[in-house]
C-alpha positions as CSV (number, residue, x, y, z in Angstrom):
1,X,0.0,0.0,0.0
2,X,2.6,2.3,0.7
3,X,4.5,3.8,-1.9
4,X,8.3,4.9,-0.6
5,X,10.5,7.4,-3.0
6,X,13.9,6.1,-3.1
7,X,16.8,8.3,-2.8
8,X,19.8,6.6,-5.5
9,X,22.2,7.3,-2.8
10,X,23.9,8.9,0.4
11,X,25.5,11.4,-1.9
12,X,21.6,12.4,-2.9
13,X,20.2,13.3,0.2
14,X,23.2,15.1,1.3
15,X,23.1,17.2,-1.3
16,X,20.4,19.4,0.3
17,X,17.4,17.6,-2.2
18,X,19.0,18.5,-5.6
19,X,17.4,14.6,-6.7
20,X,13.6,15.6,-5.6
21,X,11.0,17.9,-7.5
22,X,9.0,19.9,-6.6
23,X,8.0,20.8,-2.4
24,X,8.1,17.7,0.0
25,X,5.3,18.8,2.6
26,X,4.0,16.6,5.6
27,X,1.0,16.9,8.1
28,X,1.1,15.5,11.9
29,X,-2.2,14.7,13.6
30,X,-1.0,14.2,17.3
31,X,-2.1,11.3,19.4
32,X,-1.1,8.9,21.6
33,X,-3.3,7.5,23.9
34,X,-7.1,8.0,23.3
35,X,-6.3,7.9,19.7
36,X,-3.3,7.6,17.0
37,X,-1.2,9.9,15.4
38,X,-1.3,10.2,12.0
39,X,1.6,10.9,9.7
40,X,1.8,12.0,5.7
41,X,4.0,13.2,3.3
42,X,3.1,14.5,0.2
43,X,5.1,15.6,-2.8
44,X,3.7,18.8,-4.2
45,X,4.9,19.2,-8.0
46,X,3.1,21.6,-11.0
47,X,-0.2,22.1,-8.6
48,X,-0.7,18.4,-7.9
49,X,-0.4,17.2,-4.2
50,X,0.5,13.2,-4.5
51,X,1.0,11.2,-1.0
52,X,4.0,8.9,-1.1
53,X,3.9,7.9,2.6
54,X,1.4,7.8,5.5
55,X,1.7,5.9,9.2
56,X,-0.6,5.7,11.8
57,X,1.3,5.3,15.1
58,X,-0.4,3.7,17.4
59,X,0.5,3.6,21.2
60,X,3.9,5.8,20.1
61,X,4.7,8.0,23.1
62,X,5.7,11.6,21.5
63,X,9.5,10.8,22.1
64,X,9.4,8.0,19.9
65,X,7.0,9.7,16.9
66,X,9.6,13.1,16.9
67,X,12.7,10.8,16.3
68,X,10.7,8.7,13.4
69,X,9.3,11.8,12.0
70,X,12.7,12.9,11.7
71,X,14.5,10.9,10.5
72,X,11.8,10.8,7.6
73,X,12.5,14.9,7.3
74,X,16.0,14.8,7.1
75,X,15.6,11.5,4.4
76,X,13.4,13.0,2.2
77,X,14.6,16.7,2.7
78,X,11.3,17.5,3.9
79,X,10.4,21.2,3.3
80,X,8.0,21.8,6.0
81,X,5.6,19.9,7.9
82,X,2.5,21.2,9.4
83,X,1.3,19.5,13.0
84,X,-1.8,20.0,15.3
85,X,0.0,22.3,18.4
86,X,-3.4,22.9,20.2
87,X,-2.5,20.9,23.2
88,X,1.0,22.0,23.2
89,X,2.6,18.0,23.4
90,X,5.3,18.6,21.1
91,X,6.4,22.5,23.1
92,X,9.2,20.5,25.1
93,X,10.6,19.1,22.1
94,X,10.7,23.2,20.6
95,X,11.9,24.2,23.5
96,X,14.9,21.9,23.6
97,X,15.4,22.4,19.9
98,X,14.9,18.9,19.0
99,X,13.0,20.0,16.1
100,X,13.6,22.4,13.3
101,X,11.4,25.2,14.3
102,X,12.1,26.1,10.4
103,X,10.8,22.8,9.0
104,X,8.1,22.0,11.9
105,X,4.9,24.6,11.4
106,X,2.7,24.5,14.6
107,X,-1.0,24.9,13.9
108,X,-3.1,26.0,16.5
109,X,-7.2,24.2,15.8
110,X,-10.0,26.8,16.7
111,X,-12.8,26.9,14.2
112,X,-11.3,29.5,11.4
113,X,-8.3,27.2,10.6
114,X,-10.2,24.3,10.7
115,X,-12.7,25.3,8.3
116,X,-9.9,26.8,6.1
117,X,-8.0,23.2,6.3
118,X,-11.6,21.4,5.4
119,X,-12.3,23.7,2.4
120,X,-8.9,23.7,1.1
121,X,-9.1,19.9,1.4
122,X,-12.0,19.9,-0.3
123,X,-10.9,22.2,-3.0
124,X,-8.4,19.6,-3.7
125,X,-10.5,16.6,-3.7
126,X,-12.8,18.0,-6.4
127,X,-10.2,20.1,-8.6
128,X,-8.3,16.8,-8.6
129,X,-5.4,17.9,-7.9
130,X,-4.8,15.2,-4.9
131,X,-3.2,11.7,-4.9
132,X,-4.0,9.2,-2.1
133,X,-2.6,6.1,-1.3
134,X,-5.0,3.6,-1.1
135,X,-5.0,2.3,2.4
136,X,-8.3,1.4,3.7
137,X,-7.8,2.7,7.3
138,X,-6.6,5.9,6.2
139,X,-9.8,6.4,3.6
140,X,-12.2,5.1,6.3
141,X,-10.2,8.0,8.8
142,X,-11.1,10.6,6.1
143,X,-14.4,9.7,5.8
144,X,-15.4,9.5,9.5
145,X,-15.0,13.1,9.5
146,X,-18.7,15.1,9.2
147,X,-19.9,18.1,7.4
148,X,-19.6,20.0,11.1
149,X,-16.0,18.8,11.1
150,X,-16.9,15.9,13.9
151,X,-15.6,12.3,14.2
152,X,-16.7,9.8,16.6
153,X,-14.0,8.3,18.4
154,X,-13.5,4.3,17.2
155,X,-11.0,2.1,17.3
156,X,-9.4,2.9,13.9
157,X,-8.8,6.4,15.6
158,X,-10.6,9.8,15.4
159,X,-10.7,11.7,12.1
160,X,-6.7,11.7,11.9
161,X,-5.9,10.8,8.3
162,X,-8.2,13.6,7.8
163,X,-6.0,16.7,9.6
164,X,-2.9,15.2,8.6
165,X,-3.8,15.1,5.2
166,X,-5.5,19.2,5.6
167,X,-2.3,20.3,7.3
168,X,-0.2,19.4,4.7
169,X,-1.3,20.4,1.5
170,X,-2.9,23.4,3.4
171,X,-2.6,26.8,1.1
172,X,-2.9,29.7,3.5
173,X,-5.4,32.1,2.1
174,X,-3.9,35.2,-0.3
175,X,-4.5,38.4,0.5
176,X,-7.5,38.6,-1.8
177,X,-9.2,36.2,0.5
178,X,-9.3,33.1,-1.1
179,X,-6.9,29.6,-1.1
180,X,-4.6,29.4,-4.0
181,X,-3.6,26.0,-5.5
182,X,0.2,26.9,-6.4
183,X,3.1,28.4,-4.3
């Protein structure tokens, strides 16, 4: 189900991304206990968002997702991933400059952004312009999620795949007030 990009070699990834095209972008729905976390990275390229990796992380204390996440960053040269910051779990990692406060974008959930995130989604979804893998439990995570931006808690999780997947193809509004689909 998962479909990997594979750097040719060392020499590649050192060399700051030169090998990749277009904007490597990723999305973090934090979990742990009530419910997983959910990971994605998507390649954005000519105005098409295409996911090449996603994880749910089950159980993962937040010590154990921030060194996985990454080491999939610095692989992949990651330019920026976008993660849910509204309970503040990953402000002892920022403070202790374990991540890149450069690369790692902190998004604060209150309704504005996440009606932006739905409708820019959304915007995707029916322009086309998004690639999903086809995992089941992923789809079934994006689905879950209601026209009133709800999902019920299950065992499969709690909307997840659905913010990771907003956060990181997320186009902030321009300043004519609507959501572009190229940076």
């Amino acid at each position: 189900d998962e479909i990997l990009l594979v750097v040719n070699s060392e020499e590649d990834k050192r060399a700051g991304g030169e090998w990749k095209q277009g904007e490597f972008i990723a999305g973090l729905d934090i979990g742990k206990k009530a419910h997983p976390s959910h990971f994605t990275i998507f390649q954005r390229r000519n105005g098409i968002n295409t996911q090449f990796y996603q994880i749910f992380m089950d159980g993962w204390d937040y010590t154990k997702q921030v060194n996985f996440i990454k080491d999939l960053i610095d692989y992949y040269v990651v330019d920026e991933i976008r993660y849910d910051a509204t309970r503040g779990e990953f402000e002892p990692f920022l403070e202790q400059n374990i991540i890149n406060k450069r690369v790692w974008r902190p998004i604060i959930f209150g309704s504005k952004i996440k009606h932006q995130l739905a409708s820019n989604f959304s915007r995707f979804v029916s322009n086309k312009t998004i690639k999903l893998i086809n995992n089941q439990r992923m789809i079934d995570s994006i689905l879950s999620v209601n026209n009133d931006l709800q999902a019920p808690e299950t065992e499969i999780g709690h909307g997840d795949a659905f913010w990771s997947i907003a956060m990181a193809v997320y186009l902030p509004p321009t300043g004519g007030g609507y959501i572009s689909t190229s940076r």
